[in-house]
C-alpha positions as CSV (number, residue, x, y, z in Angstrom):
1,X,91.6,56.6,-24.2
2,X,91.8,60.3,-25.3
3,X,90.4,62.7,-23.0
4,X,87.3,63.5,-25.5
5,X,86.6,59.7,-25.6
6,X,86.7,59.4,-21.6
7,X,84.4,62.2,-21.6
8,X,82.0,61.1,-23.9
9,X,81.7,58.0,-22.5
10,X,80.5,59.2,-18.9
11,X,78.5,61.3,-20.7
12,X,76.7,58.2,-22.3
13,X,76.6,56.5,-19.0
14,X,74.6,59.4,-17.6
15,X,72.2,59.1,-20.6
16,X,72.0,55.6,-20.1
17,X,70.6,55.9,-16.8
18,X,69.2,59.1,-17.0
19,X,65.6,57.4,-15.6
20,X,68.0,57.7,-11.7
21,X,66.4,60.7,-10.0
22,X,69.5,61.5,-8.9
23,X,70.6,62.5,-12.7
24,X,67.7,64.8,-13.3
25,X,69.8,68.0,-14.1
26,X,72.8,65.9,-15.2
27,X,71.4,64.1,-18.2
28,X,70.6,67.5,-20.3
29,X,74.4,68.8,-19.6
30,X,75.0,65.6,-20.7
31,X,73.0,65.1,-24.2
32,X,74.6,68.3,-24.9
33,X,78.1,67.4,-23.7
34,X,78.2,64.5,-26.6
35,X,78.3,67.9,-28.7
36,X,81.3,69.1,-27.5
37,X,84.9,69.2,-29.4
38,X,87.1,71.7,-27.8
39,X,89.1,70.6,-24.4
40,X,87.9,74.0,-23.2
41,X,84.5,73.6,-23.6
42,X,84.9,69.9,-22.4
43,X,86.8,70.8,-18.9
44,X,83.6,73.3,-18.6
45,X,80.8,70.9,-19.3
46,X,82.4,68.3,-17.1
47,X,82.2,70.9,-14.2
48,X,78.7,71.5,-14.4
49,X,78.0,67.6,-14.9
50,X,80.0,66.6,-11.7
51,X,77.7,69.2,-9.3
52,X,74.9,67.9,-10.8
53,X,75.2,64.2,-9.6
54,X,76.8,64.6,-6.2
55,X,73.7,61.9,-4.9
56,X,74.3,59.4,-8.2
57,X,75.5,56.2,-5.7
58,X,76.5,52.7,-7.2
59,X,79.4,51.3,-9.5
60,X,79.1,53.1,-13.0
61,X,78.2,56.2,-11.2
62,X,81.8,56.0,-9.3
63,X,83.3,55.3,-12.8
64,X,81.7,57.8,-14.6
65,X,82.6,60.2,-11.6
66,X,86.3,59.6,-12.0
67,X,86.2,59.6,-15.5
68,X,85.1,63.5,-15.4
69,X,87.6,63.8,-13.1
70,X,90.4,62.9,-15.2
71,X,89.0,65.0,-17.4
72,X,89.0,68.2,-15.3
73,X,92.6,67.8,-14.3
């Protein structure tokens, strides 16, 4: 799985439970991340999605967090 993919997916696991209070801010950055082309832009939209669901707890929410991680490396 390419970088882009892995990011797109924890993207659409943010949007698929965006209804977790703990996602408020972190759903938007999302939507918009499923925009994004450009490794740049993805490294920088992952950032800013990763402070914004430091209190997301649970299984997908650890996948999703290390997902973004990969990504950021």
């Amino acid at each position: 799985m390419s970088k882009l993919e892995k990011f797109h997916k924890a993207c659409q696991n943010i949007i698929d439970n965006r209804n977790a209070k703990a996602l408020n801010w972190a759903v938007n950055y999302a939507k918009y991340g499923l925009t994004i082309r450009t490794d740049y832009e993805v490294k920088v939209q992952a950032l800013y999605i990763l402070n914004n669901m430091t209190r997301w707890r649970g299984d997908i929410a650890k996948e999703t967090r290390q997902m973004l991680k990969e990504v950021v490396k």
